[in-house]
C-alpha positions as protocol buffer text, in pm:
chain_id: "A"
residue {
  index: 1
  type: UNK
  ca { x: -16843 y: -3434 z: 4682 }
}
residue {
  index: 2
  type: UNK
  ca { x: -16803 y: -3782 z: 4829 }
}
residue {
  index: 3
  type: UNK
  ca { x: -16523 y: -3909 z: 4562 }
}
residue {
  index: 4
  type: UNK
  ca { x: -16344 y: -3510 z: 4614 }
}
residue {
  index: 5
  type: UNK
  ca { x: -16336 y: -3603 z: 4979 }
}
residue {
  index: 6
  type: UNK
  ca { x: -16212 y: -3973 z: 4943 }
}
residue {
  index: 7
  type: UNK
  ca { x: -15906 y: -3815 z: 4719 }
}
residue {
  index: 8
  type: UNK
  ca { x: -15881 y: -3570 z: 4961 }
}
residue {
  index: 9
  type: UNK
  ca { x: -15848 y: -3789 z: 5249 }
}
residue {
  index: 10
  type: UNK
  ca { x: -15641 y: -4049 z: 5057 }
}
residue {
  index: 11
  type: UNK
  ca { x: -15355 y: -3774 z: 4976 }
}
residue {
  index: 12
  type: UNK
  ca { x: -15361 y: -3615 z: 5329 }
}
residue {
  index: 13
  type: UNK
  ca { x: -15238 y: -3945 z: 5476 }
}
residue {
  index: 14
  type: UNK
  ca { x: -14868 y: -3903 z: 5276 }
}
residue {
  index: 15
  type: UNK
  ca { x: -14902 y: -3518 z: 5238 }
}
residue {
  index: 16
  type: UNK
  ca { x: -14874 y: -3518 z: 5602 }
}
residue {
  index: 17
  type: UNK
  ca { x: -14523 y: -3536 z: 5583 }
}
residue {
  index: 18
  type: UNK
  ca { x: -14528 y: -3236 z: 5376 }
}
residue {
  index: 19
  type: UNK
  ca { x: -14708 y: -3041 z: 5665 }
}
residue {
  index: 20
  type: UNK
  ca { x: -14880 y: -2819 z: 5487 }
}
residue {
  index: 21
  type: UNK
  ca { x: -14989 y: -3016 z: 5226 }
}
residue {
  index: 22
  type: UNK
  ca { x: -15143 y: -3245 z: 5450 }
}
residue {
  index: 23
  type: UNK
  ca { x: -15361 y: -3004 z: 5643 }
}
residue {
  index: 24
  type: UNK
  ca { x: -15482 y: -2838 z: 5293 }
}
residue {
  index: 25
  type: UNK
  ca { x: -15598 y: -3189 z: 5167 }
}
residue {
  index: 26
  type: UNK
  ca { x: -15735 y: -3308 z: 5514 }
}
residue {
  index: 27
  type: UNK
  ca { x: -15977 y: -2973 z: 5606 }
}
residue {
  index: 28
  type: UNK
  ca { x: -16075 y: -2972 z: 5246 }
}
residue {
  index: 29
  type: UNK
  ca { x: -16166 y: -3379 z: 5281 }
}
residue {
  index: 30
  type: UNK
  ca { x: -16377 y: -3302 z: 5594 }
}
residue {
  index: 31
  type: UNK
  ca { x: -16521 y: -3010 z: 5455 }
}
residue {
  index: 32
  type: UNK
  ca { x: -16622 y: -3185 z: 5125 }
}
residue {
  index: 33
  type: UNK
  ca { x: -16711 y: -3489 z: 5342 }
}
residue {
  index: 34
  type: UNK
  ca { x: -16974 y: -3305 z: 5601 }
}
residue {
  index: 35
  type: UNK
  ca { x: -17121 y: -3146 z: 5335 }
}
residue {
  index: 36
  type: UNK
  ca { x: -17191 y: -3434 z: 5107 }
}
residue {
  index: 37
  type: UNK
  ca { x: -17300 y: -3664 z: 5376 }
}
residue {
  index: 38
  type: UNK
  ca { x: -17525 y: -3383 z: 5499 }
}
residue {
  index: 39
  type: UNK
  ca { x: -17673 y: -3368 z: 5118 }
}
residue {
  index: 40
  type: UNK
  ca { x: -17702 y: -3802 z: 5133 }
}
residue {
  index: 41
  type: UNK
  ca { x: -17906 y: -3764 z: 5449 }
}
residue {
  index: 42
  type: UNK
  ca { x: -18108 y: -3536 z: 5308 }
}
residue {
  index: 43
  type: UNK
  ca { x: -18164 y: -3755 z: 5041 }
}
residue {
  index: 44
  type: UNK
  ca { x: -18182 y: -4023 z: 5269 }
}
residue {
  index: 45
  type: UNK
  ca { x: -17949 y: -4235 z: 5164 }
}
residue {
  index: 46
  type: UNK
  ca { x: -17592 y: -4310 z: 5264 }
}
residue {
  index: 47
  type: UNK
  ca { x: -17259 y: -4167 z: 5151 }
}
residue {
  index: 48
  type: UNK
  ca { x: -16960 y: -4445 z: 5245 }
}
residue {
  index: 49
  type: UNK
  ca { x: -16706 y: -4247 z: 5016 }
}
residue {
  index: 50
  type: UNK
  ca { x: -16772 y: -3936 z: 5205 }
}
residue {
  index: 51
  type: UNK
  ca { x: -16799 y: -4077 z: 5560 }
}
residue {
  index: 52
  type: UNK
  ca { x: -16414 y: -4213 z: 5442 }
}
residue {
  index: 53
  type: UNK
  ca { x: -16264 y: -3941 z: 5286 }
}
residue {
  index: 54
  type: UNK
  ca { x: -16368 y: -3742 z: 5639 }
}
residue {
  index: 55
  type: UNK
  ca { x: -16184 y: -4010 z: 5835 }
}
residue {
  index: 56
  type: UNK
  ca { x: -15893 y: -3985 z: 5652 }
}
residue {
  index: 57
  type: UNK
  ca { x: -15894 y: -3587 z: 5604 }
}
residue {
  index: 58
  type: UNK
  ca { x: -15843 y: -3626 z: 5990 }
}
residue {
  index: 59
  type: UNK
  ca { x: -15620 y: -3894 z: 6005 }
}
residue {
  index: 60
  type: UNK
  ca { x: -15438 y: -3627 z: 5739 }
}
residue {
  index: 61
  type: UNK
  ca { x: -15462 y: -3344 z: 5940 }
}
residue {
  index: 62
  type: UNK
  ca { x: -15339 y: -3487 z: 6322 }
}
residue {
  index: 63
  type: UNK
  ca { x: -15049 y: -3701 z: 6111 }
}
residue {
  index: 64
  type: UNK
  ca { x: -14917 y: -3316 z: 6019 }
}
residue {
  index: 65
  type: UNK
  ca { x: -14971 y: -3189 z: 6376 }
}
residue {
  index: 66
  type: UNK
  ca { x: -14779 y: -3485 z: 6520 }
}
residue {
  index: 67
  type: UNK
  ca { x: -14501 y: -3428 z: 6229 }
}
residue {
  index: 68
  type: UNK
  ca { x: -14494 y: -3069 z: 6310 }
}
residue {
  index: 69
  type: UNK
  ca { x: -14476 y: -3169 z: 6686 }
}
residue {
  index: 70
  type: UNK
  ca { x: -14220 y: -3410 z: 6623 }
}
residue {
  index: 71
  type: UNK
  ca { x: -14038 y: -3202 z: 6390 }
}
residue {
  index: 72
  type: UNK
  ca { x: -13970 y: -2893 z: 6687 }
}
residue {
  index: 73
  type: UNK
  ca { x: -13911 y: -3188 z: 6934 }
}
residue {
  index: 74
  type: UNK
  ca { x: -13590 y: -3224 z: 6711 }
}
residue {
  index: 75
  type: UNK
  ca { x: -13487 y: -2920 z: 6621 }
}
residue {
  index: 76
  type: UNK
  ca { x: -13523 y: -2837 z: 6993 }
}
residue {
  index: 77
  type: UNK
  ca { x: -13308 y: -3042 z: 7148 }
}
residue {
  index: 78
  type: UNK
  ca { x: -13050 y: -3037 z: 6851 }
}
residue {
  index: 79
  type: UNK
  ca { x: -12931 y: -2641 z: 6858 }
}
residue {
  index: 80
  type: UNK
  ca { x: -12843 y: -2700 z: 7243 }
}
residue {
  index: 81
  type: UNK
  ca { x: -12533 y: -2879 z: 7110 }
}
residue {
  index: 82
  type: UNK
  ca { x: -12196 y: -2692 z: 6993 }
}
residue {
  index: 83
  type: UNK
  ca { x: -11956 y: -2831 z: 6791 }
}
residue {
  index: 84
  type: UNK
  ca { x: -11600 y: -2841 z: 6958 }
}
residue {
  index: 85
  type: UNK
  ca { x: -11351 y: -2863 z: 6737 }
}
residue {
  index: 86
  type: UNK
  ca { x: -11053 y: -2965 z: 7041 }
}
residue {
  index: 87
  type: UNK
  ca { x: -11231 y: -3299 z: 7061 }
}
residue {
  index: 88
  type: UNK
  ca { x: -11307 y: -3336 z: 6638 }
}
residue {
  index: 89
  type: UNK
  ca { x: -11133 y: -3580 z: 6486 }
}
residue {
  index: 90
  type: UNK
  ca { x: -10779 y: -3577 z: 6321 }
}
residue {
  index: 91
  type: UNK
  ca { x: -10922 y: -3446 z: 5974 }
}
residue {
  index: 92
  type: UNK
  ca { x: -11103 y: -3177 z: 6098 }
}
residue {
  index: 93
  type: UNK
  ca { x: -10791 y: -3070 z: 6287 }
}
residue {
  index: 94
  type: UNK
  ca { x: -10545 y: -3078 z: 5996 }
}
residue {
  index: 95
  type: UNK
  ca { x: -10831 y: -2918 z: 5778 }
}
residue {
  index: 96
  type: UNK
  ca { x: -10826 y: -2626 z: 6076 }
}
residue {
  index: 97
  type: UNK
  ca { x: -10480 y: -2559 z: 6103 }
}
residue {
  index: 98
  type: UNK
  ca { x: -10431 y: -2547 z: 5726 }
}
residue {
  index: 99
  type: UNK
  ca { x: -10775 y: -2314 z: 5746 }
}
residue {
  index: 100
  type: UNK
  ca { x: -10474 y: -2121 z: 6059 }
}
């Protein structure tokens, strides 16, 4: 459970750009990572890879919020605009009155 979490955690980081993808792999790193460091303190011994792959599964996971955050924050402010074609360029003019 402790390498499954450190993959997890390791592919969250990137797949947080792909929003979904990296809030699949970073609850499924924590998940994998609570549980196996709850089964290595049990055992009494300690689980590095697991304690990782948790950091990183959350690292994974706020990296997509922040993209998704950032992401609105764009398309926000962008649709407020409207082209005007009186003040486009001479291309866009000729293309428009050969368009009529």
């Amino acid at each position: 459970m402790g390498i499954a979490a450190l993959v997890c955690g390791i592919i969250a980081i990137p797949g947080a750009f792909a929003v979904w993808l990296g809030i699949i792999l970073g609850v499924l790193a924590i998940i994998f990572g609570l549980i196996a460091m709850n089964k290595a303190k049990q055992a009494g011994t300690k689980n590095t890879m697991a304690m990782i792959g948790t950091i990183l599964g959350a690292i994974g996971v706020v990296g997509a919020i922040i993209w998704i955050v950032v992401i609105v924050a764009i398309i926000s402010t962008t649709n407020n605009y409207e082209f005007d074609f009186n003040s486009a360029p001479a291309i866009i003019t000729q293309v428009r009155s050969i368009i009529g």
